[in-house]
C-alpha positions in Angstrom: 96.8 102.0 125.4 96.4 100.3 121.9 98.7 100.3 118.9 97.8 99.8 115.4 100.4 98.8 113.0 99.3 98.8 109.1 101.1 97.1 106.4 100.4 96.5 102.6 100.4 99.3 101.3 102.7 100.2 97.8 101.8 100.8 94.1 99.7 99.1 91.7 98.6 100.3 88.2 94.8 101.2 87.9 92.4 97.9 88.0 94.9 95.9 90.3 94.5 94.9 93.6 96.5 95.4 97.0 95.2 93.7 100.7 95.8 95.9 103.5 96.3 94.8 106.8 96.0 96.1 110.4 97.0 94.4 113.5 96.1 95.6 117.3 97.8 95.1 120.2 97.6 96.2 123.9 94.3 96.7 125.9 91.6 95.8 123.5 87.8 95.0 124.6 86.1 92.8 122.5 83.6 95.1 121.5 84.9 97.8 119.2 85.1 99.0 116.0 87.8 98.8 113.3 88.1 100.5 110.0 90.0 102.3 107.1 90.5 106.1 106.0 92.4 107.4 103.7 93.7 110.9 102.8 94.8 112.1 99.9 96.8 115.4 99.4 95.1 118.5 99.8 92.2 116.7 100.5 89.9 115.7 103.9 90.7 112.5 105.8 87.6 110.5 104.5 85.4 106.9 105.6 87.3 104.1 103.4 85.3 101.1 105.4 84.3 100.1 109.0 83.4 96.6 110.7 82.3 96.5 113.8 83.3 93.2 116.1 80.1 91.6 115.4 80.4 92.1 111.5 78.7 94.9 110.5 80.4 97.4 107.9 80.0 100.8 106.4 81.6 101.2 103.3 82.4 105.1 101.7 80.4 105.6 98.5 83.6 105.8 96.3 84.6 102.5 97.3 81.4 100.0 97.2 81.7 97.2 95.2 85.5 97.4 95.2 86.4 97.2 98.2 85.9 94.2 101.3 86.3 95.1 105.0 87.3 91.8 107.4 88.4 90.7 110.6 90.2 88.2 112.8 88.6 88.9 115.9 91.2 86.4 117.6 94.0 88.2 116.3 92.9 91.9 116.4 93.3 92.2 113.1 91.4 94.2 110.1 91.9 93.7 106.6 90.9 95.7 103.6 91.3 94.1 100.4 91.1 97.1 97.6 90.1 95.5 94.1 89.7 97.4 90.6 91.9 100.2 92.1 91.9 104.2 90.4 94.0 106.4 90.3 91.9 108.5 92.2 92.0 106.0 95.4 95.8 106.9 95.7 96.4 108.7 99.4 97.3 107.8 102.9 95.5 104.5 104.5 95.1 105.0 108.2 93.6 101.7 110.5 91.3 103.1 113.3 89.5 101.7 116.5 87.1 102.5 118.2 86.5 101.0 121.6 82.7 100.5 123.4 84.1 103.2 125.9 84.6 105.3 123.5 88.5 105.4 123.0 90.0 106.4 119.6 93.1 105.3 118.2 95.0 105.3 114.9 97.3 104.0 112.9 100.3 105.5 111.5 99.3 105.0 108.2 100.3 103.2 104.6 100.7 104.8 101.2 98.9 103.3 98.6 99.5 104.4 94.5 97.2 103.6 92.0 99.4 104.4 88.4 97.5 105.2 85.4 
């Protein structure tokens, strides 16, 4: 089993910044992937930014250029550090892994509000 716990999330006014931050724990392989969605209400769960262990990300279209996926491979962690933030990024920020077997888990998730 794996656990994700998230933190950093809160509210910002539009063009701030907030670093997100999500740590792993339990039976972790070293090759996986770890990465940020978001959900907004009445809306889809939706691709925020991925990174795989050996450093390759995806970003979601709405967030290039703002955003930066990381990791600490020794500490399990991913971070997500959300510049130039909209009103329109305001939702629900869930961590995710993805394990080489296949094996997905999630985070509980972190609210993050972006104030006009």
């Amino acid at each position: 089993q794996v656990q994700l716990v998230e933190s950093g999330g809160g509210s910002v006014q539009a063009g701030g910044s907030l670093r997100l931050s999500c740590a792993a724990s339990g039976t972790i392989f070293s090759r996986n992937s770890m990465g940020w969605y978001r959900q907004a209400p009445g809306k889809q769960r939706e691709l925020v930014a991925t990174i795989t262990s050996g450093g390759i990300t995806n970003y979601g279209d709405s967030v290039k250029g703002r955003f930066s996926i990381s990791r600490d491979n020794d500490k399990n962690t991913v971070y997500l550090q959300m510049n130039s933030l909209k009103p329109e990024d305001t939702a629900v920020y869930y961590c995710r892994i993805t394990t080489a077997f296949g094996s997905d888990y999630w985070g509980q998730g972190t609210q993050v509000t972006v104030s006009s």
